[in-house]
N, CA, C and O atoms as CSV, one atom per row, in Angstrom:
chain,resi,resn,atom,element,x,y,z
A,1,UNK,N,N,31.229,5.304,-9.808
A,1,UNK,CA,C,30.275,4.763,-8.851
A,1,UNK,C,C,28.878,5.266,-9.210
A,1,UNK,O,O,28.606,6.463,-9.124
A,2,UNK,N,N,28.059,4.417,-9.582
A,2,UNK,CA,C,26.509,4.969,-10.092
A,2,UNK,C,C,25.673,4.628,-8.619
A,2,UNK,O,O,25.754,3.644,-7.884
A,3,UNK,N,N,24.845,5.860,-8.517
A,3,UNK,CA,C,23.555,5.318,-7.497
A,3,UNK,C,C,22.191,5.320,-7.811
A,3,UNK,O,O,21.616,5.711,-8.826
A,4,UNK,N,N,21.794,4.854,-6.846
A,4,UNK,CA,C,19.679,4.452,-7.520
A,4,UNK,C,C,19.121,6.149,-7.290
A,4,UNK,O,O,19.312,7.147,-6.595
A,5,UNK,N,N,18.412,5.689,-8.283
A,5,UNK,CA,C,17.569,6.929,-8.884
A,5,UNK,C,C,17.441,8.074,-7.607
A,5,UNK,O,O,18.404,8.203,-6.851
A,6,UNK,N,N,16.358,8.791,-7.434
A,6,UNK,CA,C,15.601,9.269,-6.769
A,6,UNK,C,C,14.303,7.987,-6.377
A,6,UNK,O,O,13.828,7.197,-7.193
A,7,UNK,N,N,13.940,8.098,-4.862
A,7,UNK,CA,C,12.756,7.439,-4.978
A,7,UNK,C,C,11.741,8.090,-5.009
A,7,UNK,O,O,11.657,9.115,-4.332
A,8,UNK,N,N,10.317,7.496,-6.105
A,8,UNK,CA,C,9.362,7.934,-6.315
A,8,UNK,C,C,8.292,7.864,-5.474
A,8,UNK,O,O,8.346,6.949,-4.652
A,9,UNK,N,N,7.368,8.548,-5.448
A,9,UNK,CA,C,6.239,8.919,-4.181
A,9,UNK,C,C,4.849,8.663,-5.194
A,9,UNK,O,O,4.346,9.556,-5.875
A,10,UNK,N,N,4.362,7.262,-5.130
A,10,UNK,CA,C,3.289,7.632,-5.929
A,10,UNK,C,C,1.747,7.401,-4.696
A,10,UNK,O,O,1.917,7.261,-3.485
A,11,UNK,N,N,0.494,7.410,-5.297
A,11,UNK,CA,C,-0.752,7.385,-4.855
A,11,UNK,C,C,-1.411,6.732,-6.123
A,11,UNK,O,O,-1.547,7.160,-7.269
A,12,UNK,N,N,-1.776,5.542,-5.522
A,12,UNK,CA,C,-2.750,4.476,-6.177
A,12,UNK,C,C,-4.040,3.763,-5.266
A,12,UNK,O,O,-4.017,3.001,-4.300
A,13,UNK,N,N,-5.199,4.397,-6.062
A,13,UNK,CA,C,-6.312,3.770,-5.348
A,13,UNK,C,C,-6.245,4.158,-3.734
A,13,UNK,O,O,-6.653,3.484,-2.788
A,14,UNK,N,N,-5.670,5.316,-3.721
A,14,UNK,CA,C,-5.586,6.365,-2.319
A,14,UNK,C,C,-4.924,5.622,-1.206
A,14,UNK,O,O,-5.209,5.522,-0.012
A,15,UNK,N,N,-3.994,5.147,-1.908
A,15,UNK,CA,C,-3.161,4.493,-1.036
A,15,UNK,C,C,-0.960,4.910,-1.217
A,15,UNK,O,O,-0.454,4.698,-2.319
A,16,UNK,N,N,-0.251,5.326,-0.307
A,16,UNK,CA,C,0.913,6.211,-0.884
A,16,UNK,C,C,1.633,5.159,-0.389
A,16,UNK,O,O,1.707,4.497,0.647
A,17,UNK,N,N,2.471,5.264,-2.185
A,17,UNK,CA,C,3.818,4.170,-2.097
A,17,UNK,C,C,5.240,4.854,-2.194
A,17,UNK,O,O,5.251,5.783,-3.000
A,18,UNK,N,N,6.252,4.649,-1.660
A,18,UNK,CA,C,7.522,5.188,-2.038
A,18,UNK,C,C,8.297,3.743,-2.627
A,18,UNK,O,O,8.641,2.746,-1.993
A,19,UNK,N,N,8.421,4.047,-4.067
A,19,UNK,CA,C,9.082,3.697,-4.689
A,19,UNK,C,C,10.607,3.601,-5.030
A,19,UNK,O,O,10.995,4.513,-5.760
A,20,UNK,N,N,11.790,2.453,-4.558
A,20,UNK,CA,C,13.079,3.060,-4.674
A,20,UNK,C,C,13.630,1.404,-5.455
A,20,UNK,O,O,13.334,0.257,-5.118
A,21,UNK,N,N,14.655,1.980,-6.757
A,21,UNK,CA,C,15.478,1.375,-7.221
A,21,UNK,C,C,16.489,0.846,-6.246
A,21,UNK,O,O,16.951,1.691,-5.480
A,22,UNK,N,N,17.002,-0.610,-6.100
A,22,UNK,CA,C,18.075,-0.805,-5.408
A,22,UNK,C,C,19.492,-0.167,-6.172
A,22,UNK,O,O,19.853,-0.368,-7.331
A,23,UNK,N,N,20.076,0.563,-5.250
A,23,UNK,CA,C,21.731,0.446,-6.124
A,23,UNK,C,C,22.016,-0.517,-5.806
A,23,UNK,O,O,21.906,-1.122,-4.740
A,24,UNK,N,N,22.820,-0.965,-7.667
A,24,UNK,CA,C,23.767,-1.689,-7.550
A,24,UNK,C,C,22.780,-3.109,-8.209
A,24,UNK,O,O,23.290,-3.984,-8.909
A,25,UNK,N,N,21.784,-3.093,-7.937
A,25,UNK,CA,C,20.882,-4.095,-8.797
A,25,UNK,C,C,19.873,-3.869,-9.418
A,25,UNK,O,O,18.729,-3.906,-8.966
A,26,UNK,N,N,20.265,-3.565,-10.727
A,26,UNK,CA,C,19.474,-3.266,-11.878
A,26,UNK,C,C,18.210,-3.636,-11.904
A,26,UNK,O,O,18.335,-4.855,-11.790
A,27,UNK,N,N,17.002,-3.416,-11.980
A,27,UNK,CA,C,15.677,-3.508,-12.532
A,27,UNK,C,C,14.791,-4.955,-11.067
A,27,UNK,O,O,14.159,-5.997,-11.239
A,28,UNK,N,N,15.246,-4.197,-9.788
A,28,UNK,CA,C,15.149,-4.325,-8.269
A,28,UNK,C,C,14.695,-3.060,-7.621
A,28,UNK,O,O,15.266,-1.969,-7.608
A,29,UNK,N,N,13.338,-3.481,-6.983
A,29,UNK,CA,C,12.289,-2.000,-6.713
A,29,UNK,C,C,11.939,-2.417,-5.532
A,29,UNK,O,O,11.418,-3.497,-5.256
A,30,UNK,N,N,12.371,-1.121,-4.468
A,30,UNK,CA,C,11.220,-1.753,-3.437
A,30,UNK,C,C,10.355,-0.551,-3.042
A,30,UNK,O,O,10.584,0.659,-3.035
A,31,UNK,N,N,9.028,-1.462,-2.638
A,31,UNK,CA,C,7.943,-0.229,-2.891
A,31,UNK,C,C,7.241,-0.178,-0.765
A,31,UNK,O,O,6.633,-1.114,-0.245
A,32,UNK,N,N,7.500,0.767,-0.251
A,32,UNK,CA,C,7.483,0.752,0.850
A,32,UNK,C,C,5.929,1.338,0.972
A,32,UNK,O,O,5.520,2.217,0.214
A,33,UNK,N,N,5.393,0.945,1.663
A,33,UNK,CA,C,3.840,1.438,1.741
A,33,UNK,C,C,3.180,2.707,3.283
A,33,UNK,O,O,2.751,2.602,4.432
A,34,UNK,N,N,3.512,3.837,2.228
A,34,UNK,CA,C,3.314,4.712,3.609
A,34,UNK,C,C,2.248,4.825,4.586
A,34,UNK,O,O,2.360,5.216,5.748
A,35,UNK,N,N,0.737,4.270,3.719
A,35,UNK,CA,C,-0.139,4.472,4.301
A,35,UNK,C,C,-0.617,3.665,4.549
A,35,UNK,O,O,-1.749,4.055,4.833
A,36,UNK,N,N,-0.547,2.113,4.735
A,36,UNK,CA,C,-0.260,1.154,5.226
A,36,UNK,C,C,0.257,0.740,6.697
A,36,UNK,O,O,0.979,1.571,7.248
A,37,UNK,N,N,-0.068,-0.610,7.486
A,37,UNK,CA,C,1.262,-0.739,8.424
A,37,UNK,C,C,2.208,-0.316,8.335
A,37,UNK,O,O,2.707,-0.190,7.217
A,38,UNK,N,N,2.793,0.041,9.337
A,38,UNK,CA,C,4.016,-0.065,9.695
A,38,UNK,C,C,5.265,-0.640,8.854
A,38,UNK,O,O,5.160,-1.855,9.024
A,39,UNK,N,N,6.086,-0.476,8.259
A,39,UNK,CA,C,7.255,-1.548,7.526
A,39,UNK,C,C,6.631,-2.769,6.327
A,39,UNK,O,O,7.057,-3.821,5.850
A,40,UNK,N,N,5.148,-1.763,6.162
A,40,UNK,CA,C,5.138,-2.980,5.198
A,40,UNK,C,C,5.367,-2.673,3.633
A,40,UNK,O,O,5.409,-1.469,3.381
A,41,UNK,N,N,5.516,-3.500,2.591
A,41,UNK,CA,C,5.523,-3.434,1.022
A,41,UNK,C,C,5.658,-4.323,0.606
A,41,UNK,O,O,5.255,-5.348,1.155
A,42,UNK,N,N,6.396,-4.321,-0.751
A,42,UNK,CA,C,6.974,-5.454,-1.511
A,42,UNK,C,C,8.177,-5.300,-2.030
A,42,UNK,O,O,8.974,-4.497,-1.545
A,43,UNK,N,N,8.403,-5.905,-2.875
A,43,UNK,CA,C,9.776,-5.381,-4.080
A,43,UNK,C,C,9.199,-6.319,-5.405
A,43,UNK,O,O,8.362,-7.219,-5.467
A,44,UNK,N,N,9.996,-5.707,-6.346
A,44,UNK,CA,C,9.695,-6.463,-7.652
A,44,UNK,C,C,10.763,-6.319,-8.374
A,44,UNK,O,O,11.373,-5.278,-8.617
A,45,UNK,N,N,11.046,-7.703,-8.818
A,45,UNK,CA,C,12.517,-8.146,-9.375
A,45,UNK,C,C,12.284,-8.204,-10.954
A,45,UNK,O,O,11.567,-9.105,-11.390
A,46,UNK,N,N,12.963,-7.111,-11.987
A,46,UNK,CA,C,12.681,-8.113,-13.092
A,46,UNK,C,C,13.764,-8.593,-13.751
A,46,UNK,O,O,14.885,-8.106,-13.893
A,47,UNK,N,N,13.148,-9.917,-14.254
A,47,UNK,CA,C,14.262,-10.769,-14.711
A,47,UNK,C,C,15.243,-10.265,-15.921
A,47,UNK,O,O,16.417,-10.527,-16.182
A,48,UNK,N,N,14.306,-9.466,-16.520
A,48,UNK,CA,C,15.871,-8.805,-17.979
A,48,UNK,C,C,16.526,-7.678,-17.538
A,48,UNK,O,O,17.140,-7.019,-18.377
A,49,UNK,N,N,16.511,-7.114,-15.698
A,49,UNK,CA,C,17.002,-6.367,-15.094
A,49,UNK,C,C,16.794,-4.985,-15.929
A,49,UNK,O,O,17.366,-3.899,-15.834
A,50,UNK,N,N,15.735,-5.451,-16.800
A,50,UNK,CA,C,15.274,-3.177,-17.218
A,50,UNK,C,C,14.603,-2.587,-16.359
A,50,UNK,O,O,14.044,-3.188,-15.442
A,51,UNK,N,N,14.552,-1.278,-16.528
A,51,UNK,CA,C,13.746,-0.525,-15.854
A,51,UNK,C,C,11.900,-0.392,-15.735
A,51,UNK,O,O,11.183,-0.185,-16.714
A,52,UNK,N,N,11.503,-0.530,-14.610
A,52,UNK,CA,C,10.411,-0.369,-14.600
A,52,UNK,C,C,9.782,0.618,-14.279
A,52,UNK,O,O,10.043,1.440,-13.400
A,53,UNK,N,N,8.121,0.525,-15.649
A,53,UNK,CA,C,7.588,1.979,-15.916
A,53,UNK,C,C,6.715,2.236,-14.877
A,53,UNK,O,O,6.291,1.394,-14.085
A,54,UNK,N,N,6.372,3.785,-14.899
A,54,UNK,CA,C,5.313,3.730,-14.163
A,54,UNK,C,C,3.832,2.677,-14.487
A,54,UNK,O,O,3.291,1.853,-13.750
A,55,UNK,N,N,3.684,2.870,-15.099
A,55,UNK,CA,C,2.351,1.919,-15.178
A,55,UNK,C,C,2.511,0.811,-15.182
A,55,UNK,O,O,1.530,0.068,-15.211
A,56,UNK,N,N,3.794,0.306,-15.155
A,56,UNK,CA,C,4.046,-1.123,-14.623
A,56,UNK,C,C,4.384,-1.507,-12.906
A,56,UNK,O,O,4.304,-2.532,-12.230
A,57,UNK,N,N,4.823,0.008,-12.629
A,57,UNK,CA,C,4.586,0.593,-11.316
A,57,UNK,C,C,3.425,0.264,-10.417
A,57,UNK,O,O,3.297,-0.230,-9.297
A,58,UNK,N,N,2.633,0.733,-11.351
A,58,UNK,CA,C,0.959,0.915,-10.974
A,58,UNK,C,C,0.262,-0.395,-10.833
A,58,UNK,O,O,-0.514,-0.621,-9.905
A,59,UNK,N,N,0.447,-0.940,-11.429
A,59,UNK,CA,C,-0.248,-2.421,-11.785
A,59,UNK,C,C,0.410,-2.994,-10.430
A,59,UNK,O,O,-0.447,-3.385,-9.637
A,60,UNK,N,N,1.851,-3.142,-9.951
A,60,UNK,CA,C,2.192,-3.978,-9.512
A,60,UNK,C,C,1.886,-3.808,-7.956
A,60,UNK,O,O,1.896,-4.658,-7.066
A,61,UNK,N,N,1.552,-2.155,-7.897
A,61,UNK,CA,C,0.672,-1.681,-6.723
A,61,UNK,C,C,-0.707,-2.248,-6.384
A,61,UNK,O,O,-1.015,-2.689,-5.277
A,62,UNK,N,N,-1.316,-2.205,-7.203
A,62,UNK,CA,C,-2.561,-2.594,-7.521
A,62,UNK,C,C,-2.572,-4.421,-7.060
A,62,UNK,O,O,-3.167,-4.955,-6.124
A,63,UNK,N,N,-1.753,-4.994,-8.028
A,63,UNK,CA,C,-1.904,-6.268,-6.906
A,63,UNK,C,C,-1.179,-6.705,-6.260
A,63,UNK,O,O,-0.858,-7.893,-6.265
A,64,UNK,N,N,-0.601,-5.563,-5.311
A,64,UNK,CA,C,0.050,-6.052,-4.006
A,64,UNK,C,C,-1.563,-5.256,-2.835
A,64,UNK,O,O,-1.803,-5.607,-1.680
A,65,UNK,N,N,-2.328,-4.241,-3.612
A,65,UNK,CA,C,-3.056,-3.663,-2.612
A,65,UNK,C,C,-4.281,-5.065,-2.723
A,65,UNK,O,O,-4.662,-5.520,-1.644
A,66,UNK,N,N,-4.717,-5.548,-3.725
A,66,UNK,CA,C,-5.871,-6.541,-4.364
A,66,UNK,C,C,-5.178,-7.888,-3.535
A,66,UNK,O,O,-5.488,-8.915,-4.139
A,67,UNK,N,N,-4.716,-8.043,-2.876
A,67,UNK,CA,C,-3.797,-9.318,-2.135
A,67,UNK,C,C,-3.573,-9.030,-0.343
A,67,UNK,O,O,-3.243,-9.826,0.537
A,68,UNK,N,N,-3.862,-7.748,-0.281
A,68,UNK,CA,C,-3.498,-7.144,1.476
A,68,UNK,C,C,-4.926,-6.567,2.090
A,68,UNK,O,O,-5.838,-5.915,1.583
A,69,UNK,N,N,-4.706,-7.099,3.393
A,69,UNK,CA,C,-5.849,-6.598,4.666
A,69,UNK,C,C,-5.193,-5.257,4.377
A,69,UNK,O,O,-3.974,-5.130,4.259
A,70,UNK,N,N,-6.079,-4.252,4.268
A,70,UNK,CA,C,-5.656,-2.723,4.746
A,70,UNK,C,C,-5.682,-2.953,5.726
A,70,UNK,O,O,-4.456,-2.897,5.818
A,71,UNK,N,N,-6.059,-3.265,6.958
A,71,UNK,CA,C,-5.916,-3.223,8.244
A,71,UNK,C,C,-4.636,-3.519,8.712
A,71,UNK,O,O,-4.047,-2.702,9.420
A,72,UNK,N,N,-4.086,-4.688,8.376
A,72,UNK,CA,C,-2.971,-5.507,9.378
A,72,UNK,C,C,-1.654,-6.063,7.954
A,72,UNK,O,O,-0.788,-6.920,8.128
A,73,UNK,N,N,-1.872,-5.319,6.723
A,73,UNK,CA,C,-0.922,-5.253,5.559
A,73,UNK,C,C,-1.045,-7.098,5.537
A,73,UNK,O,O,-0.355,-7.396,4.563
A,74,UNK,N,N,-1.514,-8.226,6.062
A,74,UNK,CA,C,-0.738,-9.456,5.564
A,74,UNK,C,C,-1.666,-9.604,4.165
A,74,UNK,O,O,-2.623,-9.016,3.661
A,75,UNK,N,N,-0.848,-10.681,3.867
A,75,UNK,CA,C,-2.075,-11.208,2.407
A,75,UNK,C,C,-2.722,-11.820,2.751
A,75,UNK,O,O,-2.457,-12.492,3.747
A,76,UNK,N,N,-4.185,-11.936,1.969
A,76,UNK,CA,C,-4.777,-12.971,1.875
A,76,UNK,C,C,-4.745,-14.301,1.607
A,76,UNK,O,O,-5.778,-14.968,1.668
């Protein structure tokens, strides 16, 4: 029985994400946004189910933050 990683705690553009691999589905991230609303984030699926790097991490932070009201987390 394999499980998902540890989840990662990063800070981008002073904003804190917790980062967690789904178990059980390979190269499936969901990135929960602490300093943000309430329950908000994203996830990011990739299609050749590898692992994703940090700086692919980063980027994908970057435009989920370049797309959201800091105020009220929706997109633009």
């Amino acid at each position: 029985m394999s499980s998902a990683p540890e989840p990662l705690s990063m800070t981008v553009d002073g904003q804190d994400f917790l980062v967690r691999a789904r178990a059980g589905q390979s190269g499936v991230y969901d990135f929960e946004w602490l300093t943000g609303p309430s329950g908000y984030g994203f996830t990011v699926a990739r299609s050749d189910r590898s692992p994703l790097g940090h700086a692919e991490a980063e980027e994908a932070i970057r435009g989920f933050l370049a797309q959201s009201d800091p105020a009220t987390g929706l997109i633009d």
